[in-house]
C-alpha positions in Angstrom: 0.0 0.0 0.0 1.5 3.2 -1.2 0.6 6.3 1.2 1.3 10.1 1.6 4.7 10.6 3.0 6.4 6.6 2.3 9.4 7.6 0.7 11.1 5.8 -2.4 14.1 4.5 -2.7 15.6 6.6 -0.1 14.9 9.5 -2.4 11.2 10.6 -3.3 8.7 11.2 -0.7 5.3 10.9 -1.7 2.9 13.8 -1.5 -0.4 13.2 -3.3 -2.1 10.6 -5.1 -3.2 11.7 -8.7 -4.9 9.0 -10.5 -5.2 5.5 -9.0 -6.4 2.8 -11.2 -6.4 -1.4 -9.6 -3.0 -1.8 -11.3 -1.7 1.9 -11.1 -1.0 4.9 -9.6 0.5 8.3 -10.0 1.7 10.0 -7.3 2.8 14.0 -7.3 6.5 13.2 -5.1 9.5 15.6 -4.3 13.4 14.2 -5.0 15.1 15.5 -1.8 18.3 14.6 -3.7 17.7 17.1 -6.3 20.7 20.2 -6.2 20.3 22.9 -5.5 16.9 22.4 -4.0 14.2 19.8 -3.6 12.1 19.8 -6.5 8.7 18.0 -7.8 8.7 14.9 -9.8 5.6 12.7 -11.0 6.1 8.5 -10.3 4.0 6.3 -12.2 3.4 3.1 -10.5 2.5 -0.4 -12.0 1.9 -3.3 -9.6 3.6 -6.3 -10.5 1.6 -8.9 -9.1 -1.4 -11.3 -9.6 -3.7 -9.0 -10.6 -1.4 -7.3 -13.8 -1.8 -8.2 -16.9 1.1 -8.9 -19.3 -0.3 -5.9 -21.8 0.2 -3.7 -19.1 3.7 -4.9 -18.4 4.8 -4.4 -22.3 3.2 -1.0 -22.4 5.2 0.0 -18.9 8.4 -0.7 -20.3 8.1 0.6 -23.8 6.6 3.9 -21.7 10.0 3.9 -20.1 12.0 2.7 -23.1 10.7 6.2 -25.1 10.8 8.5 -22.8 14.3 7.5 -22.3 15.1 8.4 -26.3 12.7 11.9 -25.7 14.3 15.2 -25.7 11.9 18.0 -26.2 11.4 20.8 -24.3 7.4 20.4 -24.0 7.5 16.4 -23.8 8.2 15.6 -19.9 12.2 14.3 -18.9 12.8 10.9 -17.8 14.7 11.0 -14.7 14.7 7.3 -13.3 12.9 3.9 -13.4 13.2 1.3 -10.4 11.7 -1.7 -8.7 10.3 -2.5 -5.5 9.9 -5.5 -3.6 8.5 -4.5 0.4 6.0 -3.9 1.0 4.6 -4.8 -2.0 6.4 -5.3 -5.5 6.0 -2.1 -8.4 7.6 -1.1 -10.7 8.1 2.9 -10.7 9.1 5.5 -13.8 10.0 9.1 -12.5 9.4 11.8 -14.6 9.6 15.8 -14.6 6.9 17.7 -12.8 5.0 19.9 -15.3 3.9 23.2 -13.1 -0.5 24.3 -14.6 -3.6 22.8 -15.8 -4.3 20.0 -18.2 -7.2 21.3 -20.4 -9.7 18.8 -18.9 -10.2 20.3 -15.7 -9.7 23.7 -17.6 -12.8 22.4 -19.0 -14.7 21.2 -16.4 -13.9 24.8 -14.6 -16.0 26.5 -17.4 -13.2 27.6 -19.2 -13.9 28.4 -22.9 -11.1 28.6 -25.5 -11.7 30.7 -28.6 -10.5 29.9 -32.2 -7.8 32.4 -31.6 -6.8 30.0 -28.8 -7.6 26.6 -31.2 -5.1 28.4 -33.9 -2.2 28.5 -30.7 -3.0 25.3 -29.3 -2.8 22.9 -32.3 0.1 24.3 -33.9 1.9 23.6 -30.7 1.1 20.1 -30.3 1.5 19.5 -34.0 5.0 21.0 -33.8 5.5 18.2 -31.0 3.7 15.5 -33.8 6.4 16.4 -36.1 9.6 15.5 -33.6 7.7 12.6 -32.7 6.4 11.6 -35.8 8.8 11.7 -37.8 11.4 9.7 -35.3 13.0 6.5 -37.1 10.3 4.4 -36.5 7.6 6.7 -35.7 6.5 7.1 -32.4 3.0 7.7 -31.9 1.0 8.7 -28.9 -2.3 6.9 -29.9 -4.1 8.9 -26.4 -4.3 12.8 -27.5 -7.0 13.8 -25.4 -7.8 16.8 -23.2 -6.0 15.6 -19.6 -3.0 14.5 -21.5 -2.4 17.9 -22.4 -1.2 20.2 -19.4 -1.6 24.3 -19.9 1.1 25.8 -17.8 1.0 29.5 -16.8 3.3 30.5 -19.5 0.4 29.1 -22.4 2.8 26.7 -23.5 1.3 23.2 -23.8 3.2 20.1 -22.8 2.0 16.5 -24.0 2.0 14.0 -21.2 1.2 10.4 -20.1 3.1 8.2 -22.9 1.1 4.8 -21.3 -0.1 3.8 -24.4 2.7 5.0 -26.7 4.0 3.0 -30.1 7.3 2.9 -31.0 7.3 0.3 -33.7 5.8 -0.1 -37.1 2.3 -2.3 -36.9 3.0 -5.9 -38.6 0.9 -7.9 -40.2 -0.5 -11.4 -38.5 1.1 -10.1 -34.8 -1.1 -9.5 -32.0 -1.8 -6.0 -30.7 -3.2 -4.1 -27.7 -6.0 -1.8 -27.8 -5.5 1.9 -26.3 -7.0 5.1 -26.9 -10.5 6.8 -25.2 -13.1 6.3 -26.9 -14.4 9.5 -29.0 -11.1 10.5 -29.5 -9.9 7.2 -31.2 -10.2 6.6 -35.2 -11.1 3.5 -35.8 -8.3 2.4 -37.6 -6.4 2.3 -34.5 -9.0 0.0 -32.2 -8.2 -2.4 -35.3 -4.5 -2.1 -34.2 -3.3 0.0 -37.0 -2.2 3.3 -35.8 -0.4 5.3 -37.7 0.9 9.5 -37.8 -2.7 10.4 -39.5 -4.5 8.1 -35.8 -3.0 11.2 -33.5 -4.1 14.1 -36.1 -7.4 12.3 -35.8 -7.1 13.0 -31.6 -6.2 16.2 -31.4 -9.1 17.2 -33.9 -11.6 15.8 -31.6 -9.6 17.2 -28.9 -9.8 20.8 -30.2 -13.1 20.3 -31.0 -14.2 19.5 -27.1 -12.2 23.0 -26.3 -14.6 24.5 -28.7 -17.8 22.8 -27.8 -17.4 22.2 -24.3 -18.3 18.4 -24.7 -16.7 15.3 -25.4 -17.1 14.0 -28.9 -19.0 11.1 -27.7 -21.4 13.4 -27.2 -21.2 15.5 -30.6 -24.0 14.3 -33.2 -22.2 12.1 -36.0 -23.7 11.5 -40.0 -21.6 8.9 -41.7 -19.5 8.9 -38.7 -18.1 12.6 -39.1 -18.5 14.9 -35.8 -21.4 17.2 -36.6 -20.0 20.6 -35.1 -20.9 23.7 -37.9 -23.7 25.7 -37.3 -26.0 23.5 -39.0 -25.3 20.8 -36.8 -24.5 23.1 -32.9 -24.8 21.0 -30.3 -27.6 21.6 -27.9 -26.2 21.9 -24.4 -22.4 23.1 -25.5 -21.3 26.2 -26.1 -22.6 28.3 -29.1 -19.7 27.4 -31.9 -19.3 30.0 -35.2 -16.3 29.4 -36.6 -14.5 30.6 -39.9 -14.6 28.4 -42.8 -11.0 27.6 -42.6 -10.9 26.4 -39.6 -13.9 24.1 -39.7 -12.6 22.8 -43.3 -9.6 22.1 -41.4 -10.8 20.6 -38.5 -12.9 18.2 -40.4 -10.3 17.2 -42.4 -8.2 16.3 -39.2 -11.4 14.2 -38.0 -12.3 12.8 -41.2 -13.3 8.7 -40.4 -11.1 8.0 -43.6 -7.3 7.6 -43.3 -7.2 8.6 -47.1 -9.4 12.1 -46.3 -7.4 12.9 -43.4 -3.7 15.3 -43.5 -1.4 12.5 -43.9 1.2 14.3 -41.6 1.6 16.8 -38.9 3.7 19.1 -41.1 0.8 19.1 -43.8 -1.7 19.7 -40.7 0.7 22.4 -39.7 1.2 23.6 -43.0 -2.3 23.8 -44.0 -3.3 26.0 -40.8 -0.7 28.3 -41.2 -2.4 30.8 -43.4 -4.8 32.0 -41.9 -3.0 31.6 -37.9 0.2 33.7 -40.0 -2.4 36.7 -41.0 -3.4 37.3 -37.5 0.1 38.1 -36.2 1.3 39.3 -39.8 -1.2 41.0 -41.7 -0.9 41.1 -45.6 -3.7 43.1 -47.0 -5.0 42.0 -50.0 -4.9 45.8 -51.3 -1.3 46.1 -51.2 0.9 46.9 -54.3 0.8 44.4 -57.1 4.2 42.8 -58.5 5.2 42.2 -61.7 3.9 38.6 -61.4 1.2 38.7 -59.2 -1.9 41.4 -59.4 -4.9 41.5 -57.2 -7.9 43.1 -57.7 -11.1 43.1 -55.5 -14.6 45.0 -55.3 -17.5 44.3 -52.6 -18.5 41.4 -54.7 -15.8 40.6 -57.0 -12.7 39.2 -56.5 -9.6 38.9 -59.4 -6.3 37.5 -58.8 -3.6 37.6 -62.0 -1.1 35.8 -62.1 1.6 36.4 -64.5 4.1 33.4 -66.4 7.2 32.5 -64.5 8.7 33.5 -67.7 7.1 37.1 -67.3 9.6 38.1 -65.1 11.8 40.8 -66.1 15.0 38.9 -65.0 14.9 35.0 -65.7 15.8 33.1 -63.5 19.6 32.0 -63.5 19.2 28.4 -63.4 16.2 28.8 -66.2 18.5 31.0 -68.4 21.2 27.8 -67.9 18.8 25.0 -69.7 17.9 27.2 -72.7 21.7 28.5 -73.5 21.9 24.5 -73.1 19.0 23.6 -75.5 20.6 26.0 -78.1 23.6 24.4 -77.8 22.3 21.3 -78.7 19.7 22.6 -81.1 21.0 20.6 -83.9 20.7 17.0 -81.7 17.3 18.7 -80.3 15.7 18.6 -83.6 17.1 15.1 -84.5 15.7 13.8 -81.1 12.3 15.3 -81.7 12.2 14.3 -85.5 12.2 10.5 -84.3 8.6 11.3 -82.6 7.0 11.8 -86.7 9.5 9.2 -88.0 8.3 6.6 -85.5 4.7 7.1 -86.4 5.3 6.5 -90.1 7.6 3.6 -89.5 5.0 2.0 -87.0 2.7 2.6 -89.5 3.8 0.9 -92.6 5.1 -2.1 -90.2 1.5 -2.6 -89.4 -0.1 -2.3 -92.5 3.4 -4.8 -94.2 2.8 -7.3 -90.7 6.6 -6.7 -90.0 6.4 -7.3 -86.4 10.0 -6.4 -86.6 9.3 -3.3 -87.8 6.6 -2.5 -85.3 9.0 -3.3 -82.6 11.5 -0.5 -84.1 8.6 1.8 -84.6 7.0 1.6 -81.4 10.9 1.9 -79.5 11.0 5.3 -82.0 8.3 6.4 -80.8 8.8 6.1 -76.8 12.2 8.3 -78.0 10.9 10.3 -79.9 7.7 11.3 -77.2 10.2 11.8 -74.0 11.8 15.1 -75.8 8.0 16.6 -77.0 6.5 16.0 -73.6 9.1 17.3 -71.5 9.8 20.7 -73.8 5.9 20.9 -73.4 5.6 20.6 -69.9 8.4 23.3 -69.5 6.3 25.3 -71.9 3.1 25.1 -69.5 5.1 25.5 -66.3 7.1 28.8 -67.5 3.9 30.2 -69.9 0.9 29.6 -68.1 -0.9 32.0 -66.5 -3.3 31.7 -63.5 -6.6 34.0 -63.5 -8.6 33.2 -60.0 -12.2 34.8 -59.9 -14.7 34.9 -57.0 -18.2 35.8 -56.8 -21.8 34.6 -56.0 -20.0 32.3 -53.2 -18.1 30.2 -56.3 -13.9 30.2 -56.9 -13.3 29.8 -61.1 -9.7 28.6 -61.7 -8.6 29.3 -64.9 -5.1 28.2 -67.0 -4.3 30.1 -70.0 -1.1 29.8 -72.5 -0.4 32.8 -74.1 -4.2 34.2 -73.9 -5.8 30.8 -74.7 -7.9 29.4 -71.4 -7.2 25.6 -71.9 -8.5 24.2 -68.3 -10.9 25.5 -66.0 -12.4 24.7 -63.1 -15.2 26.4 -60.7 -15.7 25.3 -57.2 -18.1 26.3 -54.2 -16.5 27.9 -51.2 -18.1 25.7 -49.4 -15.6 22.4 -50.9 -12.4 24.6 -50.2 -10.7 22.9 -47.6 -7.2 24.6 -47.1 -5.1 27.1 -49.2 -1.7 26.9 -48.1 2.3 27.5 -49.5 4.1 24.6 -50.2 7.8 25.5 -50.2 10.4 24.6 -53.1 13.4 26.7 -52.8 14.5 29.1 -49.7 13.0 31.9 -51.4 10.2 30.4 -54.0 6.8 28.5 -53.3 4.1 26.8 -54.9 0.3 28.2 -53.7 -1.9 25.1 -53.1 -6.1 25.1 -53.1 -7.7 21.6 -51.5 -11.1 20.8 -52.9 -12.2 17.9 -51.3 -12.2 15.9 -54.4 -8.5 16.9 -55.0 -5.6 19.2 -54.6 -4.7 22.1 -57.3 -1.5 24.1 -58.0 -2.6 27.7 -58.0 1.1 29.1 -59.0 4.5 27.8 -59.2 7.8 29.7 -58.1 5.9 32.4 -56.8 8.2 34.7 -54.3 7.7 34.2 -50.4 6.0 38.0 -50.2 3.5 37.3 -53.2 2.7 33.8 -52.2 1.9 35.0 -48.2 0.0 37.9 -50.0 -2.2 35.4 -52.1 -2.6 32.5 -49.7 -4.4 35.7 -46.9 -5.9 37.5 -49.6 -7.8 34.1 -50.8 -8.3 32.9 -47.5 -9.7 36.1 -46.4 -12.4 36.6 -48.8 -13.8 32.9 -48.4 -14.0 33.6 -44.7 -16.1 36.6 -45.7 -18.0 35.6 -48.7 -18.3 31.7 -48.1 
């Protein structure tokens, strides 16, 4: 029997009992050892007895065996792990003390956390996804939820309680222990296959209990997505109107799919950045055009231009480079792309002899001769095409033109735009992204940091308003 005051290993004297479970307990201790000063520690206890069960004993030690490998400064530090026999036999881990709140009781205290808040919160925990994620294997938390996630008086958040944690790669025919709360747990995961996308999936239904003030147990579902727009507010939580970025977003981080969901933190990140960027950075969308970028709006209209990469008044270097190269080799070039016609004709006559030789030599002419023609036209479309964007009467028309001709268009309701974000290429150059839900579209290649950050708000903006 563990009690207020036993001390630990000579060390830890126990204060207050946190959680207790039939198998577990935490306990809130302080290391008298600590220089300069005593400080606070957390022990987590597992009973090693009758009464455990062999899942819990894996899930103890690969608790310990992770936080061993951790080092981040909002993930708690392992300090020790031990065993003890008298009077009865546990098994302990010591961790840091994180000093606040974990958002469940700031939840059960009333408190309500606006989408200004939402916007701060997830992009801390998803910047702890990606140092976690993206660890060699994964690791993966598989139990976002609101009491695993402790507020401290600073506002910075700090991810707790790695009981359930997964540290290997899921393999096929090997049998696997179910963890996660339920309403917070895709389903994908209770069948044993966690993966980065299972924890996105947590901390959306996570954000959305901030935002509601229930659990998502209790949210309405259709089809098995939370119900949680205006349409759908729930009746005894707290009245939710959110932009239409952030709800796009938020059901894409819930979405009962794997394949609908962000298939990392960074693209979760990435694709809430926009908007989260324009509230501490504002771009308006008034500002001065560039020579590749021009936007124009009125109270109902919306036009964004946006010029050929080749528009430019100085090439770039590296694009400059593969012409003088092409020219160089103009003489070869032509050759090359002659074997495209002269495959065709032999093909042709092979077919019409029945020389399967010859259709063999013609067809091997032809896959030559089409390498050259489709990549001097795709470097065509990527330096001449321009982008025209149009908005009004709540719809977005995407439109690709080469050299004044509109060969692809596209018009979408606001209401199917799920993120506009940058994607970055180079240090100073990025690619503006739209996500339908059907799909993802390139908006503009290469544009310059400033003009991409001043099309990404200026889009995002006017759907908030108009959609």
């Amino acid at each position: 029997m563990l009690t207020a005051g036993q001390v630990i290993q000579e060390r830890y004297q126990l204060r207050q009992q946190l959680r207790a479970q039939p198998t577990r307990q935490t306990w809130l201790a302080t290391d008298h050892r600590a220089t300069p000063k005593p400080t606070s520690v957390i022990i987590k206890f597992l009973a090693f007895g009758r009464g455990m069960a062999w899942d819990e004993m894996k899930l103890f030690e690969r608790e310990v065996q992770v936080l061993q490998q951790l080092d981040h400064p909002q993930i708690p530090q392992y300090i020790d792990s031990f065993h003890i026999q008298t009077p009865e036999p546990w098994l302990g881990l010591i961790e840091e003390y994180i000093l606040g709140n974990n958002l469940q009781t700031l939840i059960d205290q009333g408190q309500r956390f606006s989408e200004s808040d939402i916007y701060d919160l997830a992009t801390q925990i998803l910047e702890i996804f990606i140092y976690l994620h993206e660890q060699n294997p994964p690791i993966l938390h598989r139990d976002i939820k609101p009491s695993n996630l402790i507020l401290a008086p600073s506002q910075t958040v700090f991810l707790v309680d790695f009981g359930a944690v997964q540290n290997q790669l899921p393999q096929a025919g090997c049998s696997f222990t179910v963890v996660g709360t339920y309403g917070y747990t895709p389903i994908e995961q209770f069948g044993g296959q966690a993966v980065p996308a299972s924890d996105l999936y947590s901390l959306g239904a996570t954000l959305l209990h901030l935002l509601t003030g229930l659990a998502p147990a209790e949210l309405a579902q259709s089809d098995m997505r939370l119900q949680f727009r205006d349409g759908h507010r729930p009746a005894f939580g707290h009245r939710l109107t959110l932009t239409n970025h952030l709800a796009s977003w938020l059901e894409k981080m819930t979405a009962p799919a794997l394949a609908d969901r962000f298939k990392s933190a960074r693209a979760a990140v990435l694709a809430l950045t926009p908007l989260s960027a324009r509230k501490i950075v504002p771009v308006p969308a008034e500002g001065p055009s560039t020579h590749r970028l021009q936007i124009d709006t009125d109270p109902e209209h919306l036009q964004v231009q946006i010029h050929p990469i080749w528009s430019s008044p100085l090439p770039r270097l590296k694009d400059l480079a593969g012409m003088t190269f092409l020219t160089l080799l103009g003489p070869l070039a032509i050759v090359v792309l002659a074997l495209l016609p002269i495959g065709f004709n032999y093909t042709r006559h092979a077919l019409f002899s029945g020389d399967i030789g010859g259709v063999s030599i013609g067809v091997l002419l032809l896959c030559l001769g089409s390498v050259p023609w489709f990549t001097g036209l795709n470097w065509l479309k990527q330096n001449l095409t321009s982008t025209v964007i149009e908005s009004f009467g709540h719809r977005l028309v995407i439109k690709y033109q080469l050299l004044g001709w509109t060969y692809w268009q596209q018009s979408q309701p606001h209401t199917d735009i799920a993120d506009i974000y940058a994607v970055p290429l180079a240090r100073e150059e990025e690619t503006v992204m739209v996500n339908f839900k059907s799909r993802a579209l390139a908006l503009a290649h290469n544009l310059n940091n400033q003009d991409s950050q001043r099309l990404t708000q200026a889009l995002q903006q006017w759907i908030d308003r108009y959609g």
